[in-house]
N, C-alpha and C positions, 0 to 999 in steps of 0.2 A: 271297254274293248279288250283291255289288257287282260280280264278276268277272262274271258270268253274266248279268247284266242289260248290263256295259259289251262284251263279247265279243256276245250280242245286239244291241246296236244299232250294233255295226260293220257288221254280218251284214245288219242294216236297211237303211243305208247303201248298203251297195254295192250292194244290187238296188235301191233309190231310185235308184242312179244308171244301173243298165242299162237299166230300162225307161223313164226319161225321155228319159234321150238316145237311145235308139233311137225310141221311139216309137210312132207308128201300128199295128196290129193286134196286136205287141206285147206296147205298152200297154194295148190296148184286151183284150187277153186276161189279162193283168195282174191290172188292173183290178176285172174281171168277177170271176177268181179268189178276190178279196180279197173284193168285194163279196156273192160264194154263203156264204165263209167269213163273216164279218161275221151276217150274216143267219139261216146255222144257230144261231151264239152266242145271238144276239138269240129264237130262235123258241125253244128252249131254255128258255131265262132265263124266258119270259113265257106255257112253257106251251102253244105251238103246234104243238113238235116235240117230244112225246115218245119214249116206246119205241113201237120199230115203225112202220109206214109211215104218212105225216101226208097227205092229199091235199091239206088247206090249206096246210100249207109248199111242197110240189110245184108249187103253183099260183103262189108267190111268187116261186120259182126259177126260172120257166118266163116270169113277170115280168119278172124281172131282165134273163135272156137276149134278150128279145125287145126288152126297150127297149135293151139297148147295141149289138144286130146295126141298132136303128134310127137311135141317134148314129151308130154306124159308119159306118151308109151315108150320112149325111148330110144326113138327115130329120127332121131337129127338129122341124119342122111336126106331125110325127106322134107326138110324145112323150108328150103328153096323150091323144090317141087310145089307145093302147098303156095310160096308165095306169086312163083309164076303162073299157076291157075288160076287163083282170085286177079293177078292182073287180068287176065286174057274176058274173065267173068265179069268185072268190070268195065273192061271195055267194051263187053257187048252189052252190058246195060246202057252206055256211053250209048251205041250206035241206033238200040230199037226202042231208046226213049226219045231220041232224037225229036226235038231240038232242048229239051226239057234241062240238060246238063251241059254246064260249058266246060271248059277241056280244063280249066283250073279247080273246079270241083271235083274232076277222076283223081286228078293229081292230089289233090286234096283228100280224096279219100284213103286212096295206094298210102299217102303219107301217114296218113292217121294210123293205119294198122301196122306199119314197120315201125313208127315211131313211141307208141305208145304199148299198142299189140305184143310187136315183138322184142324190145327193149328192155318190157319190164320183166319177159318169160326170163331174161338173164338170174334173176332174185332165184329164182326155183333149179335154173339150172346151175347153179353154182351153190345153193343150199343142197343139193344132191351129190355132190362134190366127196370126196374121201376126206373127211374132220369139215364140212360144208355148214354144220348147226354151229360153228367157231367164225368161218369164214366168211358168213352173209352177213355176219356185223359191222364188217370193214365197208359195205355200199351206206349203211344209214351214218356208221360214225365217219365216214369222208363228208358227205354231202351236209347231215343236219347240225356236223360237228364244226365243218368249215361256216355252214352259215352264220353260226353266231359267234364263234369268231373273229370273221371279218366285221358283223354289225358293232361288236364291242368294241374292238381295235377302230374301228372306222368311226364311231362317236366319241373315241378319246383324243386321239390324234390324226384323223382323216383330214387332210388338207387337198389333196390333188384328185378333181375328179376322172373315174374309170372310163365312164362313157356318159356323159354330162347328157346327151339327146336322149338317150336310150334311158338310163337310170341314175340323176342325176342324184342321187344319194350315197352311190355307191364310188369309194374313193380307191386309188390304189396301194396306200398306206393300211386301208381294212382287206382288200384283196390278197397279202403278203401277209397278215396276220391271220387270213382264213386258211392258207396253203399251210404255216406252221403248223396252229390250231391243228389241224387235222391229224401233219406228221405225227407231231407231240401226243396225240390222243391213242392215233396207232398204235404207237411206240410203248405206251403206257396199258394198253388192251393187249397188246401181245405178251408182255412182261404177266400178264395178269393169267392170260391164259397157257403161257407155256408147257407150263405141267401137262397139259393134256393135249399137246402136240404133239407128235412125232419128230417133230426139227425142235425141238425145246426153244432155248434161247436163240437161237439164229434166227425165229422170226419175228425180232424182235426191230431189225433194222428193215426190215423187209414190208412189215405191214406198216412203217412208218415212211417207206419209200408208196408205197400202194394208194394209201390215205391221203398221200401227199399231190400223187398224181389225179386222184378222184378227185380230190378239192379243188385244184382247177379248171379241170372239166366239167366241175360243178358249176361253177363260174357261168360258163358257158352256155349249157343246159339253162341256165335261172335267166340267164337275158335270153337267148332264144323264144323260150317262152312270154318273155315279156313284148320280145318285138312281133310276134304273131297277135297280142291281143293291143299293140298300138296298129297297126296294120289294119285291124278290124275294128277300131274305136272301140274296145273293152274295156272297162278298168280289171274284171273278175273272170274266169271262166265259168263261174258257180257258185251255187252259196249253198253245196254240202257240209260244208267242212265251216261250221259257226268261227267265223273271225279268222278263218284263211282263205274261205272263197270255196274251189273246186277241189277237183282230185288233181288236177295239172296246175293246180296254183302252189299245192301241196308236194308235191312229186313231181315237179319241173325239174329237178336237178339229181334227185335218185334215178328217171327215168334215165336221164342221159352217161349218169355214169355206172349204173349197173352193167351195161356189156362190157365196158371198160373194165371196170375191176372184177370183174369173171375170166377176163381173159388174160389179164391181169394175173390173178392167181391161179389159173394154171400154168403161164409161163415163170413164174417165180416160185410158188410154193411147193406146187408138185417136183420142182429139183432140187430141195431142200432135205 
């Protein structure tokens, strides 16, 4: 398992790094990719997309597509427009499927597309960012930086569990070792890429405040997920991803803190 999970996120790795550094559509087709994947898992799980064709999952996908062709072009403005249509399209799938969908499946769906949909468009919109192929490294090195972090620290010295019901492995001795972890990696990624900043050295305490805050959002984001697939008797979302399960098993906790640290850097970097 440990081969197959570590041969997996080599695998991770390096298409993390193709479509970052390349970028642009790309990405943005990347992205979109992850995020249809993401969102089947999700409609699955909670009952939206069963056997056979779902016209409320089609309307979610149809969502997705329309809000990243509208990042794409560079229409923001219009992102919420886009999202209150697909509700309203939704809920009349809701009313002339009637009785076919219950009112926690729309919910379910709506959620799907904001939560994984448009969550992850954060990666792309902040890799578009002025020095943005520097700055999208700060969502993987918070989230996959804190993770092992806290799993380290938390199998050395982890005594006090975090949420014993929910994820009883996880201690608050590895939690506070995952938040450092991350600062410490920032801090050490900023130093590294300074030279090729505009803020030189100054965003050196800055990305280690950033990474710091991602990593316990990350936190967050990883048991959220986790309590949606006790909720629904899950162990997995999937088994794309050999020895980590899905694309939400995998990116549980980038998803949740990519807005965060997009918004993130541009309230901090850009006035540097």
């Amino acid at each position: 398992m440990f081969r197959t999970r570590l041969i997996s996120g080599i695998v991770l790795v390096i298409l993390a790094l193709f479509f970052l550094i390349t970028g642009g559509p790309v990405l943005a087709a990347g992205l979109f990719a992850i995020s249809v994947t993401g969102m089947r898992e999700l409609y699955r799980a909670t009952g939206v997309e069963e056997s056979g064709f779902s016209p409320l999952a089609l309307t979610g996908y149809l969502g997705c597509a329309a809000y990243y062709i509208i990042v794409f072009c560079g229409l923001a403005a219009y992102t919420m427009t886009v999202l209150i249509a697909f509700l309203i399209v939704q809920m009349a799938v809701y009313v002339f499927a009637y009785p076919r969908y219950r009112t926690e499946q729309v919910t379910a769906a709506f959620f799907g597309l904001v939560y994984v949909g448009v969550m992850l468009s954060c990666i792309y919109e902040l890799r578009t960012m002025p020095e943005g192929v520097f700055l999208v490294w700060l969502i993987f090195l918070a989230s996959w930086g804190c993770d092992t972090c806290a799993y380290c620290v938390g199998m050395l010295i982890g005594k006090h569990k975090m949420s014993p019901k929910l994820s009883p492995k996880k201690s608050v001795e590895g939690a506070v070792g995952g938040v450092v972890g991350a600062a410490l990696l920032g801090a050490i990624y900023g130093a590294a890429v300074s030279g090729h900043l505009q803020s030189g050295s100054k965003c050196v305490p800055v990305f280690a405040l950033i990474c710091a805050a991602g990593g316990l959002i990350s936190m967050v984001g990883d048991l959220a997920a986790s309590a949606i697939k006790r909720n629904h008797g899950i162990k997995d979302y999937g088994t794309l991803i050999p020895g980590h399960g899905g694309i939400l098993d995998r990116f549980d906790s980038v998803i949740f803190i990519a807005p965060v640290i997009y918004y993130l850097a541009q309230a901090l970097v850009g006035r540097l």
